[in-house]
C-alpha positions in Angstrom: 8.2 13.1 -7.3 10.3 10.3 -5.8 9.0 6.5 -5.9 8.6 5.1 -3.0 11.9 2.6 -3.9 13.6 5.9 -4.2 12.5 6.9 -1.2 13.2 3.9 0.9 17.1 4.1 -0.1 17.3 7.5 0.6 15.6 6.4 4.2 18.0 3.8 4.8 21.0 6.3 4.5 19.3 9.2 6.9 17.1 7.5 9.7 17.6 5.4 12.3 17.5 2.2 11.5 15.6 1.5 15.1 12.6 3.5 13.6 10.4 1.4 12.1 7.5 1.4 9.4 4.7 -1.2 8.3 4.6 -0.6 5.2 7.5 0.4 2.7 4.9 2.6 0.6 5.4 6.3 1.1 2.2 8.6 1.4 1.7 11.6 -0.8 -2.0 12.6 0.5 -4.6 10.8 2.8 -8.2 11.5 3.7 -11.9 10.0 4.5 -10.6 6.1 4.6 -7.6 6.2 2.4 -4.1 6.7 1.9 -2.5 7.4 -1.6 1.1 7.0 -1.8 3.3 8.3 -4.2 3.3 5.7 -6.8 -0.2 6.8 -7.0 -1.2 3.5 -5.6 -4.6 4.0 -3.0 -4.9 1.9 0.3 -7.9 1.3 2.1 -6.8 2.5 5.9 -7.4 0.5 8.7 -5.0 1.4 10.8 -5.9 5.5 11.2 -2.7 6.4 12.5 -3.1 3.9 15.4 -5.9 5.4 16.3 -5.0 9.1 16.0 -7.4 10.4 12.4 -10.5 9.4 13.9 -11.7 13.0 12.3 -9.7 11.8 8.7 -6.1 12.9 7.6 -8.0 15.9 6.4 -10.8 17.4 8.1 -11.5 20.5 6.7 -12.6 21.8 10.1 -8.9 21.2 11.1 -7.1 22.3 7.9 -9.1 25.9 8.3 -8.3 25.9 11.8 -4.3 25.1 11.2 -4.1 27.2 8.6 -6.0 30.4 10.4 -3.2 30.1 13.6 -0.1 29.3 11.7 -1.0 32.9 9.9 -1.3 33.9 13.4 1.4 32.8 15.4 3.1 29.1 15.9 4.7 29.7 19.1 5.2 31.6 22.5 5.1 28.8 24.9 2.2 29.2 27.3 4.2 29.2 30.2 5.6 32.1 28.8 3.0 34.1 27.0 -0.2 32.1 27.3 -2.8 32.2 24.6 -6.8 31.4 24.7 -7.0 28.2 22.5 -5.3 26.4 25.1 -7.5 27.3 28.0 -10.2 26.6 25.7 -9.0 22.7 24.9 -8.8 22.6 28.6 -12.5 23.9 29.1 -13.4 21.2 26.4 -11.8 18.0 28.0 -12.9 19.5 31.6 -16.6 18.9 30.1 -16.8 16.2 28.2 -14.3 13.6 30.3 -15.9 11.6 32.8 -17.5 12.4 36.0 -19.5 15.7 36.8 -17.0 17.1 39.7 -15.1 19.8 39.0 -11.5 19.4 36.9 -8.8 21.0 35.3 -6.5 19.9 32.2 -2.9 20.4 31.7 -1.2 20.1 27.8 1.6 18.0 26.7 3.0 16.7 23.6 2.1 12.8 23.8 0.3 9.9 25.2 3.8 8.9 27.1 4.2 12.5 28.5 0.4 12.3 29.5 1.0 9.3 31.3 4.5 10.6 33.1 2.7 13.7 34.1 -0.2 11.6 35.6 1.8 9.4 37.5 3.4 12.8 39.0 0.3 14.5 39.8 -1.0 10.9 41.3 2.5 10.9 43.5 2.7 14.2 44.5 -0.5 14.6 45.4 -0.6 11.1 47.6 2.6 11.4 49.1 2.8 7.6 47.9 5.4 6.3 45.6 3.8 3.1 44.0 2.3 2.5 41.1 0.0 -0.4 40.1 -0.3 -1.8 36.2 -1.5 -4.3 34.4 -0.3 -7.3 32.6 -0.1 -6.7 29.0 -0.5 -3.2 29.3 0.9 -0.6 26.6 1.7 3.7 28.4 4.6 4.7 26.4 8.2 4.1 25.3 10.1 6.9 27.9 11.9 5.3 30.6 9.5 5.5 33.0 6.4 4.3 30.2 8.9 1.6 29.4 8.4 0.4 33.0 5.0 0.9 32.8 4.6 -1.3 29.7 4.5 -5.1 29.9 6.0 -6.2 26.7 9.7 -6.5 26.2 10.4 -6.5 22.6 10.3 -4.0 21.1 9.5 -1.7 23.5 11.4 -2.5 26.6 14.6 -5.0 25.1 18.0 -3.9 26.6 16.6 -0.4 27.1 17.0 -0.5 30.8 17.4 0.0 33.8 14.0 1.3 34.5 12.2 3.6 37.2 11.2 1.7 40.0 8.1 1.1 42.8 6.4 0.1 39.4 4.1 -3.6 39.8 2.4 -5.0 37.6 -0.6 -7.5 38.5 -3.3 -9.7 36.1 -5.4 -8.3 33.6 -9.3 -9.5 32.8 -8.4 -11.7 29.8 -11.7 -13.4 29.2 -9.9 -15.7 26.3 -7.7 -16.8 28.6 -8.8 -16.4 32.4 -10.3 -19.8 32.6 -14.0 -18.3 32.6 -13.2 -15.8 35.5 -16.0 -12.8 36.0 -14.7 -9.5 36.2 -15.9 -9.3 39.8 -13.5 -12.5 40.3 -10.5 -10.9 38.5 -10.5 -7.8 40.1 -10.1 -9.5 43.0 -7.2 -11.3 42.0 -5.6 -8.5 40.9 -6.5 -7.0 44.1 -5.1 -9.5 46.1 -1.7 -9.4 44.6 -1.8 -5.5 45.2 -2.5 -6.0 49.1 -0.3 -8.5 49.7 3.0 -7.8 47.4 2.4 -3.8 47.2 -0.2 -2.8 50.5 -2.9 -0.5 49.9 -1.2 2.8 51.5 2.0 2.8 49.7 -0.1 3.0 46.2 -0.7 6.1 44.8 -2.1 5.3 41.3 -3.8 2.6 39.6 -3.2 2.9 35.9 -5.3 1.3 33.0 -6.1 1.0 29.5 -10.0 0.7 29.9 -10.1 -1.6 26.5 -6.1 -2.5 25.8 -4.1 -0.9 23.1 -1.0 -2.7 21.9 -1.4 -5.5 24.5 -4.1 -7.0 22.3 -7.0 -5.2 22.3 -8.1 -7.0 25.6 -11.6 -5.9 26.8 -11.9 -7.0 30.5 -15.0 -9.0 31.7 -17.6 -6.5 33.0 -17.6 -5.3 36.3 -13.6 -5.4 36.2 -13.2 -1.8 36.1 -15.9 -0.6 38.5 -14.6 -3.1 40.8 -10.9 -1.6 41.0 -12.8 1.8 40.9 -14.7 1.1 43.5 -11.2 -0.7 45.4 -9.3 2.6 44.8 -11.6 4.7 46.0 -11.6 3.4 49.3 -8.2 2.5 49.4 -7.3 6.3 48.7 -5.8 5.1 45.6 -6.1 7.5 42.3 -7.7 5.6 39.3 -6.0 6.9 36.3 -7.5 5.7 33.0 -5.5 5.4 29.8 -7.8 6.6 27.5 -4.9 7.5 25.0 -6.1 4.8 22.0 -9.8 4.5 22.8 -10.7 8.1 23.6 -12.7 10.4 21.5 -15.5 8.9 19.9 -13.5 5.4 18.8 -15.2 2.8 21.2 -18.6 4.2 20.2 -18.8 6.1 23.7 -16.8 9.8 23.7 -14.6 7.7 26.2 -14.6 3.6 27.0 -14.9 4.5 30.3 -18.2 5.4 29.6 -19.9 2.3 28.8 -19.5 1.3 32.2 -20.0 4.2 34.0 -16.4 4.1 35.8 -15.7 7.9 36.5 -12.0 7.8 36.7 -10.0 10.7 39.1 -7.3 11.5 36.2 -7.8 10.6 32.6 -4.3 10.7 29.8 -5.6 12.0 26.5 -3.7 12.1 23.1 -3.8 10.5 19.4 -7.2 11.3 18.3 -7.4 14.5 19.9 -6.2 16.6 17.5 -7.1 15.2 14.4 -2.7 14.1 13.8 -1.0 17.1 14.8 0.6 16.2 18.4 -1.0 16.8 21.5 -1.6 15.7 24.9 -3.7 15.6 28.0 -3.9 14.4 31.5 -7.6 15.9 33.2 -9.1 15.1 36.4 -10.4 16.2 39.5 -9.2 19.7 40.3 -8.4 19.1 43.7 -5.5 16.1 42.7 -4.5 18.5 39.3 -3.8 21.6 41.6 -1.9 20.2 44.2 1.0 20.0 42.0 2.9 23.6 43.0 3.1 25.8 39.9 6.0 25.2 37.9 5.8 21.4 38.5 4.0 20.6 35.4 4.6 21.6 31.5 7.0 21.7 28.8 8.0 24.0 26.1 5.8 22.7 23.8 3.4 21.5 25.4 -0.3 22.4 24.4 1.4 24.2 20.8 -1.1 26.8 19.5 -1.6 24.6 16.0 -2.6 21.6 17.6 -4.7 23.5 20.4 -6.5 24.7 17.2 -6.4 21.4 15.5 -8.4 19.7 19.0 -10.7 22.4 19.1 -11.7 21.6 15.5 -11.6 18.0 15.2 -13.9 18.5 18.6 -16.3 20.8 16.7 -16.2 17.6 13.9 -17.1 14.8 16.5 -19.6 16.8 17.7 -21.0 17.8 14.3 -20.4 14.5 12.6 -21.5 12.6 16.0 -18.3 10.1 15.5 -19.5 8.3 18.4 -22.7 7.2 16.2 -19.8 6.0 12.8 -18.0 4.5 15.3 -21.0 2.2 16.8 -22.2 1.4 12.9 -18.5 1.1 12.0 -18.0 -1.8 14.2 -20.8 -3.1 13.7 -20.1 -4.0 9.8 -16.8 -5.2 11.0 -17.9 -7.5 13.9 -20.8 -8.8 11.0 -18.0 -9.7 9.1 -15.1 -11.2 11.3 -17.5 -13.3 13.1 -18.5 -14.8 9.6 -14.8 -15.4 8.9 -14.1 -16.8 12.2 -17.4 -19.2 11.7 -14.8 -20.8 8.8 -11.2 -20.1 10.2 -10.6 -22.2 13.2 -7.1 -19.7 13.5 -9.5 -17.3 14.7 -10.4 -17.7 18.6 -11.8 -14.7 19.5 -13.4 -11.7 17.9 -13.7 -8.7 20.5 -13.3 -4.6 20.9 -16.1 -2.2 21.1 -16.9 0.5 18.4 -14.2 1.1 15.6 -11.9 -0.6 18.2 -12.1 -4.1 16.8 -9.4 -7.1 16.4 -9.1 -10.9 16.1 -6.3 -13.1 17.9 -4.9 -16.0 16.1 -4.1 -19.3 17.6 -3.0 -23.0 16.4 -6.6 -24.4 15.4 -8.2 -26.4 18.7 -6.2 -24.6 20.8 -4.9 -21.5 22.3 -1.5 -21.4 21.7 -0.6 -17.8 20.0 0.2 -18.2 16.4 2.0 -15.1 15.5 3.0 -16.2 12.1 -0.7 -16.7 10.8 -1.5 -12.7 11.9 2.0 -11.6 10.4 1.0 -13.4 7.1 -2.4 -12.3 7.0 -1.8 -8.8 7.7 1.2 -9.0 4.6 -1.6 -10.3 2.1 -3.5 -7.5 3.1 -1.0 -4.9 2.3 0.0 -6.6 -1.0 -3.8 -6.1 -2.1 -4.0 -2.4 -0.9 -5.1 -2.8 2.8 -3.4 -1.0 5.7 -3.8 -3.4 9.2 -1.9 -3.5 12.2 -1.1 -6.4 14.4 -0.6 -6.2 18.1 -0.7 -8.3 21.2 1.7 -9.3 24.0 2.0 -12.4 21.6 2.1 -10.5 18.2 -0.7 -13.0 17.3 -3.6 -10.0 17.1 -4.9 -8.5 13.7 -6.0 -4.9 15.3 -8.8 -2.6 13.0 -9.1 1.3 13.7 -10.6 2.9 10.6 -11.1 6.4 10.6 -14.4 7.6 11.5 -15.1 9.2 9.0 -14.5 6.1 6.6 -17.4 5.4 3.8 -19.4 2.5 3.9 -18.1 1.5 0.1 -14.8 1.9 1.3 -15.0 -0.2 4.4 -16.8 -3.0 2.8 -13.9 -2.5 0.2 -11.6 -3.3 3.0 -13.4 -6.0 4.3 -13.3 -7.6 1.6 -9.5 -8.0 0.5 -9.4 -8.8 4.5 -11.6 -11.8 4.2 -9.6 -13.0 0.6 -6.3 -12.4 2.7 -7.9 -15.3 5.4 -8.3 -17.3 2.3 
């Protein structure tokens, strides 16, 4: 087998230097909380695929199930020759997404498709052509995604022009909003949409419920209800992002449950198929069927294998109750990062919710970003075996999303080289 230095030459002579990796180790086999590469060398994994194995690299639920339909068929495109497993997903996410009114699902291949599609179904159903985002917010890399997305490099840097009647407005940042309640910041946020946007040209309101790749940036409570509760009477559609924190990773099934916000579309995608790719956008069925048939889809979209894979990593969460790991995940992690935070004045916050958890990094005694300290931090940890991610508008946030199905050993494992890496 080639060595991961074999590897990495052959790499740089076939793929796009544009793609990048974290790591320069190359996997040979992954599974519960680790990765093995194929120098043989194991790494504790924190990072789950950005949040896509929440079920493990492995589950054998998911191998059986892969293995069963690719005997079976890989391909007919449902637009062409439907098949039952995809109806089935849809009947899944119909049930178990928020709200109790009656919805319907439609399959894509990623988050950033999920996202376009809901932004479609949002405008056509509305007749509106606005959209409203959020500061710091992460949808997707497409051109329109890229629009969507606040940070410029490297998601957004000389990739333009971008789709337009896109506006972005402040985020709930409690680190850095000056002590604002959510109640208070929605209004803000509010404000600008009235007065720079107006109410009736909106037709969606688009959030990350706990920020992904903008820094893991939980908003104050009450933020969201309040911009549900603005939408709502505005005739706005509230479409939550629940790409990174659905399925079972916040400790709730979605983060939009902790709250109670009932959003009218949800985008669905990384951990719902336990890696293989699929996507989602569900939501009321009365905003999902106004789009004339045709309008939505894609030759791929909804792929037999990873309808199988979501049913089965489904049947997992369920089974394993991931929501459960995920709660007693975070808390051994939050135990610990507050006790390295109580002696690392870099530290100036320690937030997420669930197996969602990260620290941002500052100058000590103040709150100037400090980039450098998270990119050298997360280095020592991959010297000593540990797979982290940063993140963060700033690229100042160490970011945690172990699988769900991780061990206790090998999380305190983890834990450890993380807190020798601070040192």
């Amino acid at each position: 087998m080639p060595s991961s230095e074999e590897l990495h030459k052959r790499r740089g002579a076939a793929v796009a230097r544009g793609v990048g990796s974290v790591v320069g180790a190359y996997v040979d086999r992954a599974g519960g909380g680790t990765i093995t590469d194929v120098d043989g060398r194991e790494w504790i994994d924190f990072a789950a695929g950005i949040a896509v194995t929440n079920v493990g690299n492995s589950a054998p639920r998911v191998v059986a199930a892969v293995r069963e339909q690719v005997e079976r068929f890989t391909h007919t495109c449902f637009m062409v020759a439907p098949y039952e497993s995809y109806v089935a997903v849809c009947e899944q996410l119909n049930a178990l997404t928020p709200g109790g009114f009656e919805k319907r699902s439609a399959l894509f291949n990623s988050g950033a498709e999920a996202v376009e599609n809901a932004v479609k179904i949002a405008r056509h159903a509305t007749g509106r052509p606005a959209v409203v985002v959020f500061d710091h917010a992460y949808h997707g890399r497409t051109n329109l995604t890229m629009a969507l997305t606040a940070k410029n490099m490297p998601y957004k840097h000389r990739f333009g022009p971008f789709a337009g009647e896109v506006y972005r407005v402040p985020m709930s940042y409690p680190l850095r909003d000056g002590g604002l309640s959510g109640a208070e910041a929605a209004a803000r946020a509010i404000e600008t949409v009235e007065k720079q946007v107006g109410a009736e040209n909106v037709a969606a309101l688009l959030i990350e419920p706990i920020q992904g790749e903008g820094g893991f940036v939980v908003p104050a409570l009450g933020f969201l209800p309040a911009l549900r509760e603005w939408a709502t009477a505005a005739g706005v559609v509230f479409v939550a992002d629940e790409i990174q924190t659905g399925f079972c990773r916040t400790g709730d099934w979605f983060a939009c449950d902790h709250e109670g916000v009932v959003p009218d579309l949800v985008t669905l995608a990384k951990g719902i198929a336990g890696g293989l790719p699929l996507a989602a956008v569900t939501g009321r069925a009365e905003l999902m069927d106004a789009v004339h048939a045709g309008g939505l889809g894609g030759t791929y979209g909804g792929n037999p294998i990873a309808c199988a894979a979501a049913l089965a990593s489904i049947e997992t969460m369920h089974e394993l109750d991931l929501a459960a790991a995920a709660r007693r995940i975070g808390a051994m992690l939050a135990d610990r990062l507050r006790a390295i935070a109580a002696r690392d004045a870099r530290i100036a916050e320690v937030r997420g919710r669930g197996a969602m958890l990260a620290v941002e990094l500052v100058q000590p005694g103040t709150l100037v970003p400090d980039p450098a300290a998270a990119a050298a931090v997360s280095a020592a940890c991959h010297a000593a075996g540990l797979l982290t991610l940063t993140c963060g508008t700033y690229g100042n946030v160490l970011r945690f999303l172990p699988p769900l199905v991780i061990s206790d050993a090998e999380l305190a494992r983890g834990l450890d080289i993380l807190d020798a890496a601070f040192g």
